[in-house]
C-alpha positions in Angstrom: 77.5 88.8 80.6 80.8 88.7 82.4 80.2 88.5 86.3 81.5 90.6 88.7 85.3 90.2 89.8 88.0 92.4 91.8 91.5 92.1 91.9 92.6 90.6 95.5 96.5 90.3 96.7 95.2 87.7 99.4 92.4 86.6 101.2 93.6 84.8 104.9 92.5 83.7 108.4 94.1 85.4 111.2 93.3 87.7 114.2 92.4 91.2 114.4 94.7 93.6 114.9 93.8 96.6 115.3 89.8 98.6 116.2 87.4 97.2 118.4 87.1 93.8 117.4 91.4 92.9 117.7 92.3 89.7 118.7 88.9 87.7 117.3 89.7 85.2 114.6 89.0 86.7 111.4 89.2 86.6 107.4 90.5 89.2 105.5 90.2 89.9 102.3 92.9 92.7 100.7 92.5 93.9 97.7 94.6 95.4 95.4 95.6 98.9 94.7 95.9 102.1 96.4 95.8 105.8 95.1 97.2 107.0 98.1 101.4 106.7 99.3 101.1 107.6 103.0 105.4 107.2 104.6 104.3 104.5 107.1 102.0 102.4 105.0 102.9 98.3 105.9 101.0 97.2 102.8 102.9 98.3 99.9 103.0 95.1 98.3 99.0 95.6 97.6 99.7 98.2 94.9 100.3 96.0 92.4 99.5 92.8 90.7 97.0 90.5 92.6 95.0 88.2 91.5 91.5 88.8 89.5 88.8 86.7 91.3 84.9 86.7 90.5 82.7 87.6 93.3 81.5 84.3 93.9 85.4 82.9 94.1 86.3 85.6 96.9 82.7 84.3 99.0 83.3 80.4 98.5 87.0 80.9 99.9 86.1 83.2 102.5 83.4 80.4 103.7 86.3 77.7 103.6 87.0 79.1 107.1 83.9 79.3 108.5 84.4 82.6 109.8 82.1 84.7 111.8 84.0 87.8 111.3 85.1 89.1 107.8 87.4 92.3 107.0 88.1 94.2 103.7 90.8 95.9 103.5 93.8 97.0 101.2 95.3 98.9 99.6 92.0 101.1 99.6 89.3 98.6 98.8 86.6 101.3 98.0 89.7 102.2 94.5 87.7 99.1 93.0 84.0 99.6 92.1 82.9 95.8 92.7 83.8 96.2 96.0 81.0 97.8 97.1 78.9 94.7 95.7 81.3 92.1 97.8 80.3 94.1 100.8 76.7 94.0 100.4 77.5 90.1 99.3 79.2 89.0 102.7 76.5 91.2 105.0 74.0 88.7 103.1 75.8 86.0 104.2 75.2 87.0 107.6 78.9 87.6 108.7 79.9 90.3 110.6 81.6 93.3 107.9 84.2 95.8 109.0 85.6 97.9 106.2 89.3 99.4 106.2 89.1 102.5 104.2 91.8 105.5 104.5 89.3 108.6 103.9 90.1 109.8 101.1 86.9 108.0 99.1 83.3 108.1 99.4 81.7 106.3 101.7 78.4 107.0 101.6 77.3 104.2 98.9 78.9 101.6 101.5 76.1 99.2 102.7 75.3 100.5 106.2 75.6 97.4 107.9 78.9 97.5 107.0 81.2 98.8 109.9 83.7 101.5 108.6 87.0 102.1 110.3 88.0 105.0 108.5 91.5 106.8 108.4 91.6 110.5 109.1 95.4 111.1 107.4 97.4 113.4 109.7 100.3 115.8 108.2 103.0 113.5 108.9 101.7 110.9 106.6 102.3 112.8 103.6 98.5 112.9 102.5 96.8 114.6 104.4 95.2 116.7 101.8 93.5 113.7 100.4 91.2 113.9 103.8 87.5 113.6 102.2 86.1 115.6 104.9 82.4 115.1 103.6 82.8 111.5 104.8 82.6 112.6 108.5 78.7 113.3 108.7 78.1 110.0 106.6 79.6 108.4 109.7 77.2 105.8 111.8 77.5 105.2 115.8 79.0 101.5 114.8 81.7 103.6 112.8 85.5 103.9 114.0 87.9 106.7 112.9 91.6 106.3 112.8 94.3 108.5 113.6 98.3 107.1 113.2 100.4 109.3 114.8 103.6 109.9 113.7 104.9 112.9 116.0 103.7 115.0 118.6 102.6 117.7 116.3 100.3 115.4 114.6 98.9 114.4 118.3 98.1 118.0 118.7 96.3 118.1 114.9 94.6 115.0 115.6 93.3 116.2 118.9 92.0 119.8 117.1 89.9 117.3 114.5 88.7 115.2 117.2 87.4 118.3 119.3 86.2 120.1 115.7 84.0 117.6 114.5 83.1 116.4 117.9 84.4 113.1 116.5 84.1 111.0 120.2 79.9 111.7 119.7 79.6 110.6 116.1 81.5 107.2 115.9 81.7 104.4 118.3 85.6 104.5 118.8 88.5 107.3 118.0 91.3 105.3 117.5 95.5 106.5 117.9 98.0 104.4 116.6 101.6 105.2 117.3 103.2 104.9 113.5 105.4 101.7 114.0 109.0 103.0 114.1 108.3 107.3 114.3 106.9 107.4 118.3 107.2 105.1 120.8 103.9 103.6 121.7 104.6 104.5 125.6 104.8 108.6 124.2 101.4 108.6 122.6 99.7 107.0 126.0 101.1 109.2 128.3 100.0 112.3 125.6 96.0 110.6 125.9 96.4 110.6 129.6 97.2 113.6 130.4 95.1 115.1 128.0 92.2 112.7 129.0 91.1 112.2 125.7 88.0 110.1 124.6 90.0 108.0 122.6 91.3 104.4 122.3 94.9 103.8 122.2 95.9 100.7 119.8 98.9 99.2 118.9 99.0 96.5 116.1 98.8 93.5 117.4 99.8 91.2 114.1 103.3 93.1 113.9 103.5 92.2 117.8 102.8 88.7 117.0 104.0 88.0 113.6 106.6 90.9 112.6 104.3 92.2 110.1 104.6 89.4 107.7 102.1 89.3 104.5 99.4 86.7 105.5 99.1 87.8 109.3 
């Protein structure tokens, strides 16, 4: 019987940068391929290729660093079947599981230990009809939802969703990202502030530190 494998572009050590646990040392562990082609994506080079590991590979390297905090990401992880098993694999090692998912995927079979920070794609990303809007009352209080913002009409969409589906109530943290390069990260604050939304602003801290280099 041929044992479980998924295709991974790289697994590495290095600090959160974005939801609510940025800045803790952490492993992440991206895997390869993505259905959608959102303008600002900053992973492209997970499309393709990659490198076919078995489950049990991806969990001894991911112990090699003795990490107390693992995320899965992409790409859109949830594309590969096994992934679902890896999750349920590293909550049984007792580490600490955030999942990166971009919403346009089921995530109800996700092990619910698992935290999901799932994407809510605004118009200006160019997929926004890929939104799997059944995802939102599968949603736990550990949950985050993500919004990058690439204009000030996808501010004013993203602040409709967030009031429709009373999104502050349901998930422990509404995150908006200024897209790197479309709006200056100073706009989107002053847009929260004076619209006092329940929300948490973010900027990515890895292309702060690191200039958005593969492996960071």
């Amino acid at each position: 019987m041929t044992q479980a494998s998924l295709k991974i572009t790289e697994i590495f050590y290095s600090l959160q940068g974005e939801s609510t646990t940025v800045g803790l040392p952490t492993v992440f562990v991206r895997l390869t391929g993505c259905p959608l082609r959102c303008c600002y994506c900053d992973s492209e080079y997970a499309f393709y290729g990659g490198e076919r590991l078995s489950l049990n590979v991806i969990l001894e390297k991911v112990a090699s660093y003795n990490p107390r905090y693992i995320c899965v990401t992409g790409g859109e992880p949830l594309a590969q079947r096994e992934c679902l098993k890896l999750l349920t694999l590293l909550c049984d090692a007792g580490y600490q599981v955030s999942l990166e998912t971009s919403g346009a995927l089921a995530v109800d079979a996700v092990d619910p230990r698992v935290i999901k920070v799932m994407d809510l794609k605004t118009p200006g990303s160019g997929e926004v009809a890929r939104n799997r809007w059944e995802n939102i009352p599968v949603l736990t209080p550990q949950d985050q939802i993500k919004f990058v913002i690439c204009s000030r009409e996808d501010y004013e969409w993203a602040r409709f969703k967030l009031d429709e589906f009373a999104l502050a109530e349901k998930v422990s943290d509404v995150l908006f990202s200024p897209s790197f390069g479309q709006i200056q990260p100073l706009e989107l604050a002053e847009w929260i502030l004076a619209d006092n939304l329940k929300v948490r602003f973010q900027l990515q801290l890895h292309k702060l530190l690191w200039n958005d280099v593969p492996g960071h």
